[in-house]
C-alpha positions as CSV (number, residue, x, y, z in Angstrom):
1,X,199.4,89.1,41.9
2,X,198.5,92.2,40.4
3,X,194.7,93.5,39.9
4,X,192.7,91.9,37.4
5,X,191.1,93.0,34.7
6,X,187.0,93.3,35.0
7,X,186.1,90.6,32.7
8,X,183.5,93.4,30.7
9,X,186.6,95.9,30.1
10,X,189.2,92.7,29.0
11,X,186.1,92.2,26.5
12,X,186.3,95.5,25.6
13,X,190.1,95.8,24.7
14,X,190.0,92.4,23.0
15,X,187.6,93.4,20.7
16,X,188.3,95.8,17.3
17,X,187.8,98.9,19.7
18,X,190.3,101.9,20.1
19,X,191.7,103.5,22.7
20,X,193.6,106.3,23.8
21,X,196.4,106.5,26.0
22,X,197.3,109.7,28.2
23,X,201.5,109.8,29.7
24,X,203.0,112.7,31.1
25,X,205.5,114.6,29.3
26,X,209.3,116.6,30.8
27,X,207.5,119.7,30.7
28,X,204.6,118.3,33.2
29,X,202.0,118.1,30.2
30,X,200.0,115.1,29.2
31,X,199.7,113.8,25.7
32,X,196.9,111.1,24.5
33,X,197.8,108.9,21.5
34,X,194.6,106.7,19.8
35,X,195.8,103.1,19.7
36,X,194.7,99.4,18.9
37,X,194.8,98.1,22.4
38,X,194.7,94.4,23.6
39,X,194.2,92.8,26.9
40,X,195.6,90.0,29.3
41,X,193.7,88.7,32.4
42,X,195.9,91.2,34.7
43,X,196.9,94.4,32.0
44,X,196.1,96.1,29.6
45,X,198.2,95.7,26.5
46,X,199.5,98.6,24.1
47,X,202.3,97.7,21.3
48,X,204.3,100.5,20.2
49,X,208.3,101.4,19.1
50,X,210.9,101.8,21.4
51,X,211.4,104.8,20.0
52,X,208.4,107.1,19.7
53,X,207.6,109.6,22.6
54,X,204.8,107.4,24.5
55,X,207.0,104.7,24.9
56,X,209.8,107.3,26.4
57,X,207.5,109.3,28.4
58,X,206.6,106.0,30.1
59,X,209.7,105.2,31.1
60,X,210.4,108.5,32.6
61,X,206.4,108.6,34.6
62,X,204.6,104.6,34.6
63,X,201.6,106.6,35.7
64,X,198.8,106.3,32.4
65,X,195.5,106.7,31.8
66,X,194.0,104.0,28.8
67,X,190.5,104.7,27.8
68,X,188.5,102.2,25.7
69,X,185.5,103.0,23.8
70,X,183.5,100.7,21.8
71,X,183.8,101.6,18.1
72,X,180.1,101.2,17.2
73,X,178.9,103.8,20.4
74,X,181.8,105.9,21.8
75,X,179.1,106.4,24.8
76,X,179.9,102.8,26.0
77,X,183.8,102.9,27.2
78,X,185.9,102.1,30.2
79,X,188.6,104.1,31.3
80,X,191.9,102.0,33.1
81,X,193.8,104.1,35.3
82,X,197.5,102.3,36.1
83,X,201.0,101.9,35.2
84,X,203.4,100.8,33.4
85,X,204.6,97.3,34.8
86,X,206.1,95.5,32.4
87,X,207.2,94.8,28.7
88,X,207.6,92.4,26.0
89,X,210.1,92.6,23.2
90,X,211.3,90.3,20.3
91,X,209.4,88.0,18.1
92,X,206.3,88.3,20.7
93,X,206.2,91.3,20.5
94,X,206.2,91.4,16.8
95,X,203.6,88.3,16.2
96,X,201.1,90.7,18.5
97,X,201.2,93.8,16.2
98,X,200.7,91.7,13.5
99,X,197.5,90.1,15.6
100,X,196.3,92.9,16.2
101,X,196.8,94.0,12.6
102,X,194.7,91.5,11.7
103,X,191.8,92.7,14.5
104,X,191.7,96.0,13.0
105,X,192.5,96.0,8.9
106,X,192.3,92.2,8.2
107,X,196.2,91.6,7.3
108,X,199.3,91.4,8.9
109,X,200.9,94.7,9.8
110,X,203.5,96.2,7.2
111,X,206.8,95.7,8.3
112,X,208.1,98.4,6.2
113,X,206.7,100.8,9.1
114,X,208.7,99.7,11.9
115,X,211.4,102.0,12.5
116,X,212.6,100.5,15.7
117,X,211.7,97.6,18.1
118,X,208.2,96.4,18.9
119,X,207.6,96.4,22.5
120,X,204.1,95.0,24.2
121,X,203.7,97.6,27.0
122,X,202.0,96.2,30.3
123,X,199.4,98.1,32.1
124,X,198.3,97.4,35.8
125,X,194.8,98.6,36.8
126,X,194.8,100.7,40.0
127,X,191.3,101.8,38.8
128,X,188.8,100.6,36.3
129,X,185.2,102.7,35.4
130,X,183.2,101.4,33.1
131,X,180.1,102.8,31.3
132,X,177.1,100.9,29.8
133,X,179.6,97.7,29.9
């Protein structure tokens, strides 16, 4: 059973917060993409396309970085060190971006913006850090 996640940082995630997620790139550098994030008991959750560089990068290195902060005081944030464990595709996939959609701009998400396949990416903790959670 893998880690889970501290109940204050799965609060965190769940909430309309943003985070940012670090993967390491072919040519050894890291990139960080802000995203809607989303937790499970056990990962952290990102929804992206099959197609975009954070996905592939990923695939290539499961080692990431996710960093939460709270929208109304960036000071307050938790930072989830782990990897890339799993992933859900299919109608799941695509009911959760339209959840979280809804979390962050109050509507479903506009399927005119998909350009490939939605894929819920699954994050194991191998270290969690919090601040003022």
């Amino acid at each position: 059973m893998p880690d889970s996640i501290e109940p204050a940082i799965r609060d965190l995630a769940r909430g309309d917060n943003f985070a940012t997620i670090a993967v390491h790139l072919d040519d050894g550098s890291i990139a960080s993409h802000v995203m809607w994030v989303d937790a499970s008991d056990h990962h952290v959750l990102i929804n992206t396309e099959v197609h975009r560089a954070k996905y592939r990068a990923l695939q290539a290195n499961p080692v990431t970085t996710v960093t939460i902060w709270d929208r109304n005081d960036a000071y307050t944030y938790a930072e989830v060190r782990g990897r890339l464990v799993g992933e859900v595709r299919g109608p799941e996939a695509r009911a959760h971006i339209d959840a979280l959609s809804r979390k962050y701009e109050g509507k479903d998400y506009d399927g005119d913006q998909i350009k490939s396949e939605r894929v819920i990416l699954q994050i194991e903790p191998h270290r969690q850090r919090s601040r003022d959670l």
